[in-house]
C-alpha positions as CSV (number, residue, x, y, z in Angstrom):
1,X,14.1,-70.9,-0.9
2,X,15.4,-73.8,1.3
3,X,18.0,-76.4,-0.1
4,X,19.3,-78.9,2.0
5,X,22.4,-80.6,-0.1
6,X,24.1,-84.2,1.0
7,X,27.3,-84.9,-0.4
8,X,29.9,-87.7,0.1
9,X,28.5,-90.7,-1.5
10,X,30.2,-93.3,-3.7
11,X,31.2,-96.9,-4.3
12,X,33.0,-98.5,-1.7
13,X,34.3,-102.3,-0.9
14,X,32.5,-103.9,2.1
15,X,34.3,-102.9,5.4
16,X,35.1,-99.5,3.9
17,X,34.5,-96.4,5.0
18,X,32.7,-92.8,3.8
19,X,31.4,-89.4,5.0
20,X,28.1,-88.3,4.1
21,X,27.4,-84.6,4.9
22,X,24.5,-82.6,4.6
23,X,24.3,-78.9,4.2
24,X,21.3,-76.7,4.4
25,X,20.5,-73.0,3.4
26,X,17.7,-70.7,3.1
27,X,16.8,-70.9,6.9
28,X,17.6,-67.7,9.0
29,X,20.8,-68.7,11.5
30,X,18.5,-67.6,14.0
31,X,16.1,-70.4,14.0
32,X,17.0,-74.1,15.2
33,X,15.5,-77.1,13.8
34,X,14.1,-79.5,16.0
35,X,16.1,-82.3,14.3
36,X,18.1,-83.3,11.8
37,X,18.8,-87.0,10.5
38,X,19.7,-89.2,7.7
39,X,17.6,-91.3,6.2
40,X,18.1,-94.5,3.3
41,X,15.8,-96.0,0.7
42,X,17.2,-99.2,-1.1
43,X,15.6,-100.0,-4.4
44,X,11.7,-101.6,-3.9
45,X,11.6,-100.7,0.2
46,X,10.5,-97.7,2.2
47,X,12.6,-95.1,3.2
48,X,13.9,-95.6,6.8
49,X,15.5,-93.4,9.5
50,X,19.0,-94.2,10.2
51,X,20.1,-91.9,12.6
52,X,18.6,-88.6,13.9
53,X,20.6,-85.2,16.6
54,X,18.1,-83.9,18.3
55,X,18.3,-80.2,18.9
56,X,19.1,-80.6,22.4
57,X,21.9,-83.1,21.9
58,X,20.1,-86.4,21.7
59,X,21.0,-89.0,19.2
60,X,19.3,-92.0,17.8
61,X,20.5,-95.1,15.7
62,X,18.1,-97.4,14.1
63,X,19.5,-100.8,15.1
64,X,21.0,-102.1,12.1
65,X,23.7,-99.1,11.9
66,X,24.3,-99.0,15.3
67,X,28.5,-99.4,16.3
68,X,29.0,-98.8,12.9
69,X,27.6,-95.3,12.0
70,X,27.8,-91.8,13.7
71,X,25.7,-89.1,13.2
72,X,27.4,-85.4,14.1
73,X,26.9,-82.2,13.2
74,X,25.9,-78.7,14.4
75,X,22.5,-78.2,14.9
76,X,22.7,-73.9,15.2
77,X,24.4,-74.2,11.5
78,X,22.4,-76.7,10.3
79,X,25.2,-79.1,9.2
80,X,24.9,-82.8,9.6
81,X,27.4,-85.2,9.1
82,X,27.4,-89.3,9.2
83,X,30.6,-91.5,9.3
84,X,30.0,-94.7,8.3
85,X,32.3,-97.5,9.0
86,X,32.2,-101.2,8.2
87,X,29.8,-100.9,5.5
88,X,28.4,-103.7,4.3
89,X,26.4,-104.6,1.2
90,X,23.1,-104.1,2.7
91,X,23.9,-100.7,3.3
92,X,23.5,-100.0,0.0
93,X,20.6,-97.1,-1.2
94,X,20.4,-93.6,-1.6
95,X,20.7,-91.6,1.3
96,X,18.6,-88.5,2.3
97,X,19.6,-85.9,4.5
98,X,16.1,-84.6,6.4
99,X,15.4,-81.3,8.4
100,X,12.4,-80.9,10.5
101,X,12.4,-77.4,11.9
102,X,9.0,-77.9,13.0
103,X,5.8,-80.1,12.3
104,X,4.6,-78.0,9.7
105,X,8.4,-77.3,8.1
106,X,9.9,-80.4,6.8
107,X,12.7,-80.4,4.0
108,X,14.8,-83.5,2.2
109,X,17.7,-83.1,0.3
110,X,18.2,-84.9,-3.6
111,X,19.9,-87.9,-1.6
112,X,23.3,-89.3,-2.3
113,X,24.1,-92.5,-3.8
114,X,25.9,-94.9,-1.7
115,X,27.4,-98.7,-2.8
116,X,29.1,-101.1,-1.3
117,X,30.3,-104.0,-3.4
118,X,30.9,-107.1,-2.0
């Protein structure tokens, strides 16, 4: 059974900092997802990429998070990891760590919570 786990959410002060990371297991080592990325929802809108590694390397920032967030991670151990810096109110949602190992095979995590007061 596949479980991808996030971890590293909680309340923080605008301009703060945190570390969201995203564990999965379940998948053979030997297989490599296509991508992995983090995702948000905020209460009444759609859920919406913010940042995506691409199995060969490539990464991609939606706009709004760009400067500010980093995605990392390792793709062969299918860990994912995003810093987040100068957060800002609007941040604010629950954050979902997804895992696309091909079209067929997608997998979300429960999400973590993440605030940031202003």
């Amino acid at each position: 059974q596949v479980q991808v786990v996030e971890s590293g959410g909680g309340l923080v002060q605008a301009g703060g900092s945190l570390r969201l990371s995203c564990t999965v297991s379940g998948i053979s080592f030997s297989l490599l997802p296509m991508t992995m990325a983090w995702f948000r929802q905020a209460p009444g809108k759609q859920r919406e990429l913010v940042a995506a590694i691409y199995a060969g390397g490539q990464k991609k920032y939606d706009d709004s998070v760009k400067d500010r967030f980093t995605i990392s991670g390792n793709i062969r151990k299918k860990e994912a990891y995003l810093e987040m810096n100068s957060l800002r109110p609007e941040d604010t949602a629950v954050y979902y760590c997804n895992v696309v190992m091909d079209p067929g095979r997608k997998y979300w995590g429960q999400g973590t919570q993440v605030t940031v007061s202003s």
